[in-house]
DRENSE-200780 format. One record per residue (C-alpha): residue in three letters; x, y, z; residue number from 0. Coordinates in steps of 0.2 Angstrom, whole numbers, plus 5000, padded with zeros to 4 digits. Each point is the difference from the previous one (the first is absolute). Layout:
- ALA X Y Z NUM
...
% end
This chain:
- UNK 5000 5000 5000 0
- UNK 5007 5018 4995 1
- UNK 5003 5013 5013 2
- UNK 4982 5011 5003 3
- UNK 5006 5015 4993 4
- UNK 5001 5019 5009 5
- UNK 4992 5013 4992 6
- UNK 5011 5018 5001 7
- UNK 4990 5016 5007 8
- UNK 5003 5009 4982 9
- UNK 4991 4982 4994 10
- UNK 4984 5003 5012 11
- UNK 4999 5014 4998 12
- UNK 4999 5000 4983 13
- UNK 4988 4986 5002 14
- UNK 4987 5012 5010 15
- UNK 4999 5011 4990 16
- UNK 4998 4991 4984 17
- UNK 4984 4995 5009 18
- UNK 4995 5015 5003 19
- UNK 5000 5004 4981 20
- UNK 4993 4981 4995 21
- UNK 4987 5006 5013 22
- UNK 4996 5013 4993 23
- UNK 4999 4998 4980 24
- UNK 4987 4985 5006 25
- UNK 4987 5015 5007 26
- UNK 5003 5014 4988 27
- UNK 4988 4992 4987 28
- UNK 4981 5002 5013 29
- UNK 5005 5019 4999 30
- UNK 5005 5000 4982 31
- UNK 4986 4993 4991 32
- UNK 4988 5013 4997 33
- UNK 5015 5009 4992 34
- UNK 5003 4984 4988 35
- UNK 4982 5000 4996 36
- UNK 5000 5018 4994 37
- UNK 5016 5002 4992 38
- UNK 4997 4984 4987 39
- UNK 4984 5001 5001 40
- UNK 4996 4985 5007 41
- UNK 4985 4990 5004 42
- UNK 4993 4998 5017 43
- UNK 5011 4988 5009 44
- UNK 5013 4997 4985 45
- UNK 5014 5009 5011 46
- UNK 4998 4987 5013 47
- UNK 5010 4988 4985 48
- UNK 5016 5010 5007 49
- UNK 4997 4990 5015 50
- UNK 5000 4984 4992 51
- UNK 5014 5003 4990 52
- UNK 5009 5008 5015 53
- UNK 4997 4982 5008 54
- UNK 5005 4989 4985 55
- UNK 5016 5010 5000 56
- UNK 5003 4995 5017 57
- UNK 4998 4982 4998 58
- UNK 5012 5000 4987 59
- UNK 5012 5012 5011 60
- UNK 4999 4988 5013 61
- UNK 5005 4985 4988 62
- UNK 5013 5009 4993 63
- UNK 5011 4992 5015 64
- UNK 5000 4982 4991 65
- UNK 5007 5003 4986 66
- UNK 5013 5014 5006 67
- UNK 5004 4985 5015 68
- UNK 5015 4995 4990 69
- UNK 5005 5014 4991 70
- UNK 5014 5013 5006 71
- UNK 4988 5016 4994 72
- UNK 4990 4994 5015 73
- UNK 5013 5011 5007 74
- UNK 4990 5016 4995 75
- UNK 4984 4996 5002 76
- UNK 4993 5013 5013 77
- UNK 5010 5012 4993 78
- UNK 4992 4995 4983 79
- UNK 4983 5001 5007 80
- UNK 5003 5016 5007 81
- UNK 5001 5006 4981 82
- UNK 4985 4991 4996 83
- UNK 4991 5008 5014 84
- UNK 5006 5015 4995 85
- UNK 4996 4999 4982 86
- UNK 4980 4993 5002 87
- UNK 4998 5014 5009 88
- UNK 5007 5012 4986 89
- UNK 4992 4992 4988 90
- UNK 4982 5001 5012 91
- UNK 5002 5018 5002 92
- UNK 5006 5005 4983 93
- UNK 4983 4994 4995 94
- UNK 5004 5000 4981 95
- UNK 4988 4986 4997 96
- UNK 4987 4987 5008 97
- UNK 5011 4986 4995 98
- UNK 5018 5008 5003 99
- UNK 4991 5004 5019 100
- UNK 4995 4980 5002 101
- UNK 5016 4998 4995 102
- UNK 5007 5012 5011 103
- UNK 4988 4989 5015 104
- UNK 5006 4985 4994 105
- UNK 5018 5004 5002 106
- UNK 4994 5008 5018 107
- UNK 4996 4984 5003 108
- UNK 5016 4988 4994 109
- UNK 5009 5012 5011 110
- UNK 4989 5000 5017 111
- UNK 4999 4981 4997 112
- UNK 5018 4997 4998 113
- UNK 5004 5011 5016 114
- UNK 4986 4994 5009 115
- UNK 5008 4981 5000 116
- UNK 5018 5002 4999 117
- UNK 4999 5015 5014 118
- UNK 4989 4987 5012 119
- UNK 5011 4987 4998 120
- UNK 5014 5008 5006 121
- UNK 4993 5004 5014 122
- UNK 4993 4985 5006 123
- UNK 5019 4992 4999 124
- UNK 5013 5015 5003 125
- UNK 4998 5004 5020 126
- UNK 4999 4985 5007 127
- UNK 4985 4997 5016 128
- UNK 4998 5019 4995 129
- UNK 4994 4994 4982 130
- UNK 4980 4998 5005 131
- UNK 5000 5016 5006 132
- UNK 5007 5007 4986 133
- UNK 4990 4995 4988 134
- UNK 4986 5008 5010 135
- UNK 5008 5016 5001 136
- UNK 5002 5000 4981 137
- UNK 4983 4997 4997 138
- UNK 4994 5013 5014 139
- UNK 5009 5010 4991 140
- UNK 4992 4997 4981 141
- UNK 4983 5004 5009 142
- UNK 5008 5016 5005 143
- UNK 5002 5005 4980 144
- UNK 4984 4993 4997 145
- UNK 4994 5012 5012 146
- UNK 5010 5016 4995 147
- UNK 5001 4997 4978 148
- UNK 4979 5005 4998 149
- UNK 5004 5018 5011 150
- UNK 5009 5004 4986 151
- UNK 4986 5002 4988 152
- UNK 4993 5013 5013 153
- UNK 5016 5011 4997 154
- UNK 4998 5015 4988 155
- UNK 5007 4990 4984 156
- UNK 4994 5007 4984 157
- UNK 4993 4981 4992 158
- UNK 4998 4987 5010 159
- UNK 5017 4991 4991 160
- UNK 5010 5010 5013 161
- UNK 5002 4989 5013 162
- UNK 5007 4986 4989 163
- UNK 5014 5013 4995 164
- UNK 5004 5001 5019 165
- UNK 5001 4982 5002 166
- UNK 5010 4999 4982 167
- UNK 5011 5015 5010 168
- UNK 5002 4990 5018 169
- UNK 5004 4984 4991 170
- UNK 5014 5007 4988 171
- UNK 5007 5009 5018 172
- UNK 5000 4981 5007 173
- UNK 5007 4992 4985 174
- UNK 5019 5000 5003 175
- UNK 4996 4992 5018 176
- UNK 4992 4987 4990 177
- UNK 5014 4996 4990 178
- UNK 5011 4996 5014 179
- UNK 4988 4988 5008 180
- UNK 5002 4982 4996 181
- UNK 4982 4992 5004 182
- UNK 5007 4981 4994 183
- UNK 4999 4986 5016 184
- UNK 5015 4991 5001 185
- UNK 4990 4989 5013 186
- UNK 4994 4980 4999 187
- UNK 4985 4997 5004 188
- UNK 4993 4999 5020 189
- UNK 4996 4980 4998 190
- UNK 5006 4988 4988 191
- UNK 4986 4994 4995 192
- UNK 4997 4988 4985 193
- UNK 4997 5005 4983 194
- UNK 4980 4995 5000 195
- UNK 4996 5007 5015 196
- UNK 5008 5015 4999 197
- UNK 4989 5004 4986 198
- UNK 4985 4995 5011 199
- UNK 5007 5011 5014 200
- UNK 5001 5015 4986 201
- UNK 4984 4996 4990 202
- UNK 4992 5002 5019 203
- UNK 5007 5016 5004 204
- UNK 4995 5006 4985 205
- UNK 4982 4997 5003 206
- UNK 5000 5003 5018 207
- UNK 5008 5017 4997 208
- UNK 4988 5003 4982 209
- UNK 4984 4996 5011 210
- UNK 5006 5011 5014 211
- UNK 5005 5016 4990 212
- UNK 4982 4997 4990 213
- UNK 4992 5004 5016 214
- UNK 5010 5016 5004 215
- UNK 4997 5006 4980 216
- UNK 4982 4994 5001 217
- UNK 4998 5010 5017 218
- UNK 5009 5015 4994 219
- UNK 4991 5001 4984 220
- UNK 4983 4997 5006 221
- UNK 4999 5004 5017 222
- UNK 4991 5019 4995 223
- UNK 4988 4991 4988 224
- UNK 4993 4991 5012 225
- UNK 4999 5010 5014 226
- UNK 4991 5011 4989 227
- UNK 4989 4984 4995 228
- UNK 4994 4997 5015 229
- UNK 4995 5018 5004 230
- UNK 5014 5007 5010 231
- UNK 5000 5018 4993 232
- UNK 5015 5005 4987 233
- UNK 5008 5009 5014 234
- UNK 5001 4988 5012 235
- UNK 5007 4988 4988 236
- UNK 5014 5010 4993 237
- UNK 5003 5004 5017 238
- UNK 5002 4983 5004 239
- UNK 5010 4996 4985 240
- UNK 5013 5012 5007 241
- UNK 5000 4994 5016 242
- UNK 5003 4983 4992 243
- UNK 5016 5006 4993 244
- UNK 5005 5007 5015 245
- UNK 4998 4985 5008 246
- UNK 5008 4992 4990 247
- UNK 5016 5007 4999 248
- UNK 5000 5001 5020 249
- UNK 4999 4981 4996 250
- UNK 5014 4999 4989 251
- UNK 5010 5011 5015 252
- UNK 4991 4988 5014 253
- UNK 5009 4985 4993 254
- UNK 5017 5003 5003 255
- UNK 5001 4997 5016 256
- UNK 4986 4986 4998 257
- UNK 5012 4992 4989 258
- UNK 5015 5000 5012 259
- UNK 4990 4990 5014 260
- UNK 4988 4987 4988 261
- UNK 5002 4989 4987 262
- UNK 4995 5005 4982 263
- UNK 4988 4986 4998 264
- UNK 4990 5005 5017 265
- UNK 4999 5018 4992 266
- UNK 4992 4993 4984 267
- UNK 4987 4992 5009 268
- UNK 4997 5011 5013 269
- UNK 4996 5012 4985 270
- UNK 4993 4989 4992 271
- UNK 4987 4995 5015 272
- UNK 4998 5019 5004 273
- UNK 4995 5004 4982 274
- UNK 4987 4987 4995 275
- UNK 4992 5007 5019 276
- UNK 5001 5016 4995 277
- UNK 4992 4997 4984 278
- UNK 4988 4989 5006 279
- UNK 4994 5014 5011 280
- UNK 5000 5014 4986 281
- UNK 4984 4992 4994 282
- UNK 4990 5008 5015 283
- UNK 4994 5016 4992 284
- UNK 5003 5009 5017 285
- UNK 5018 4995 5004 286
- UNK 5005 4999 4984 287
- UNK 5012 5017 4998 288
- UNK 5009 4995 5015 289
- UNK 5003 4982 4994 290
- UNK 5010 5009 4982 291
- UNK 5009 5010 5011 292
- UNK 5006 4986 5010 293
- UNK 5003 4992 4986 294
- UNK 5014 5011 4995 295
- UNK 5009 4993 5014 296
- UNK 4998 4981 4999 297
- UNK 5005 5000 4980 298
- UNK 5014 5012 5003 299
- UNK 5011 4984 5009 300
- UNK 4996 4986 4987 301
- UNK 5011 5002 4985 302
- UNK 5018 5006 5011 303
- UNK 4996 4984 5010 304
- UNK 4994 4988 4989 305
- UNK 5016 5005 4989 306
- UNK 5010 4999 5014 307
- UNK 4992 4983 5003 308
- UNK 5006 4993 4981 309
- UNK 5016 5006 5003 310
- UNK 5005 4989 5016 311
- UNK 4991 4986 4993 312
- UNK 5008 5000 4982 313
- UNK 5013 5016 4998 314
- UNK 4999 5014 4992 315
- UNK 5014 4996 4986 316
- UNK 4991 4991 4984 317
- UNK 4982 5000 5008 318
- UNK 4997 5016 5004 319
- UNK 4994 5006 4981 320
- UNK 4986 4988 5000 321
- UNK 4994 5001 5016 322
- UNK 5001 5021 4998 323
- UNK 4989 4996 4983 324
- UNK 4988 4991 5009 325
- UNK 4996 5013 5012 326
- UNK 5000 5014 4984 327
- UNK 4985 4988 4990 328
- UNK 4991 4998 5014 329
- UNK 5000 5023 5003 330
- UNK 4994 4999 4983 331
- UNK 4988 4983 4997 332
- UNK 4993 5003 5017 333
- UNK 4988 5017 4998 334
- UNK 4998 4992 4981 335
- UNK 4992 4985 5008 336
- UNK 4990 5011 5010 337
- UNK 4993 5011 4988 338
- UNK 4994 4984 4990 339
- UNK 4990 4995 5016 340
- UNK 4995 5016 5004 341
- UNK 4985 5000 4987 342
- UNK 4991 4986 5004 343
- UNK 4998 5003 5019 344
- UNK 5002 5017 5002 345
- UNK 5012 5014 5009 346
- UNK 4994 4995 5016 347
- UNK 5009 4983 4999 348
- UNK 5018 5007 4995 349
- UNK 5005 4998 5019 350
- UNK 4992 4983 4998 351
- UNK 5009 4995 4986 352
- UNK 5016 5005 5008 353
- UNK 4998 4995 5015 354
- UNK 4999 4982 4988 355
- UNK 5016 5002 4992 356
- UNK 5008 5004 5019 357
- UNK 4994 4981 5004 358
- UNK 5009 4994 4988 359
- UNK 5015 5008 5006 360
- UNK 4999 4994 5015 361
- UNK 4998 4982 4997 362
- UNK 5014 5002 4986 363
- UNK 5011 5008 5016 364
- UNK 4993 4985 5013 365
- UNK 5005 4987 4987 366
- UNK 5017 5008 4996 367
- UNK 5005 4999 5017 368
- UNK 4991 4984 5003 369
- UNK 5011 4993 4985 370
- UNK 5016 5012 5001 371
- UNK 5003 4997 5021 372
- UNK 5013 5018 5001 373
% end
């Protein structure tokens, strides 16, 4: 087994901040929709294809490990993605054409997907016990730029493409820091497990991790809509959106510590068991604001942890590209499946229908740790 391997302060730092930008690029499309529509245009709803696009990008971001595994350009990759970051959003905010600024959200995404994995795998191997709490700390702090990126649009910009220029401009600032970071894992994996059943180990982290990340996009996503379905006022819900994001990323913060005194798996399935309650309890009109809000808090801890979870079962090394993809088509298949159930049984069942996805989740996390005993 190779040596774990210490990550320099220059390194994390650089690493933060990166997801602070990934973080951030993710929630500046919400905010910058109606400006697509009425620049090309568009349909109602057509601008939301930049959100698919920006989420195919990052699958194939994420991917973009296994065939660079071998390869000594693997070398450059954040730095490399750090241009690409850089350029989508150029290419978004020149807004030249509708298929230049797909491609621009495309690009967006390769970049965000390629950070996202490389950047989270390195912190779940480079400081030691520390590691779990790292990889929590990054990720509080990706909901931090999540938070910060839609302000922008509220600044005095002249078209709504500004704050993709500002991003373009912080990204261009962070670019040589990139270039010296090397995100390549000289580790072996954490077991040495057999060929077969490491796939099985992977192939289960991918859909524990896909079924738990479709909860939190389903939740996100829909949460206002069925708030407002069930007759909370517009205000109330919104107001309880926010909360829900502020929750959340108190969450993200709350599990540092968590993860220095529990196990990743007791994390997943505390979150697990606290989610499906508190989405149970969503269904009574009354109490149902207070349960999206609580929310924020309980799906805040799952993906950190569960990653954190595949990691000590089967390293981070030649696994951790799958296993990322995994929780990236379950963000987008997720609110996809729900919107096709949606119609037949109406908005007042979303919390229902999630509520069904998070049972899944949980007997996929109980049958994991049942079979997989770490």
């Amino acid at each position: 087994m190779l040596t774990t391997r210490r990550l320099s302060p220059l390194t994390t730092a650089t690493g933060l901040l990166s997801f602070v930008l990934v973080g951030a690029s993710q929630a500046m499309y919400g905010p910058a929709l109606p400006g697509l529509t009425q620049t090309f245009n568009l349909q109602p709803g057509a601008a939301g294809l930049m959100v698919s696009v920006h989420n195919a990008g990052a699958v194939l971001g994420v991917l973009s490990a296994v065939p660079l595994a071998r390869l000594a350009v693997a070398r450059w990759r954040v730095g490399a993605s750090f241009a690409l970051l850089g350029l989508g959003a150029l290419l978004v905010g020149a807004a030249f054409s509708w298929p230049l600024t797909l491609a621009g959200g495309l690009v967006i995404g390769i970049a965000f997907g390629a950070l996202v994995g490389s950047i989270n795998g390195l912190f779940a191997v480079g400081y030691g016990r520390r590691s779990p709490a790292m990889v929590n700390l990054l990720n509080a702090i990706f909901g931090i730029g999540a938070i910060l990126s839609p302000l922008l649009f509220l600044l005095d910009f002249d078209r709504w493409t500004g704050p993709f220029f500002v991003l373009a401009g912080i990204t261009a600032v962070l670019l040589p820091f990139g270039l010296l970071m090397d995100d390549r894992l000289p580790v072996a994996d954490n077991l040495q497990l057999p060929t077969q059943k490491k796939r099985g180990v992977v192939l289960a982290f991918m859909l524990l991790l896909g079924l738990g990340v479709a909860v939190e996009a389903s939740t996100v996503g829909y949460a206002t809509t069925y708030l407002i379905a069930v007759g909370v006022s517009l205000e109330q819900a919104t107001t309880a959106t926010s909360l829900f994001f502020l929750l959340f990323t108190f969450g993200r913060l709350a599990a540092i510590p968590l993860s220095l005194r529990l196990k990743p798996h007791q994390i997943v399935l505390g979150s697990l068991v606290l989610t499906g309650s508190l989405l149970l309890v969503a269904n009574i009109t009354s109490l149902a604001p207070v349960a999206v809000v609580l929310l924020g808090s309980s799906i805040a801890v799952y993906f950190p942890n569960c990653f954190n979870w595949a990691n000590a079962v089967s390293g981070a090394g030649g696994s951790t590209p799958y296993i990322m993809a995994g929780t990236l088509l379950g963000g987008a298949f997720g609110p996809a499946i729900v919107a096709q159930i949606v119609p037949l049984v109406g908005e007042g069942a979303i919390m229902a229908i999630i509520g069904g996805i998070s049972v899944l989740a949980l007997l996929m996390g109980a049958w994991v740790k049942v079979r997989i005993a770490i």
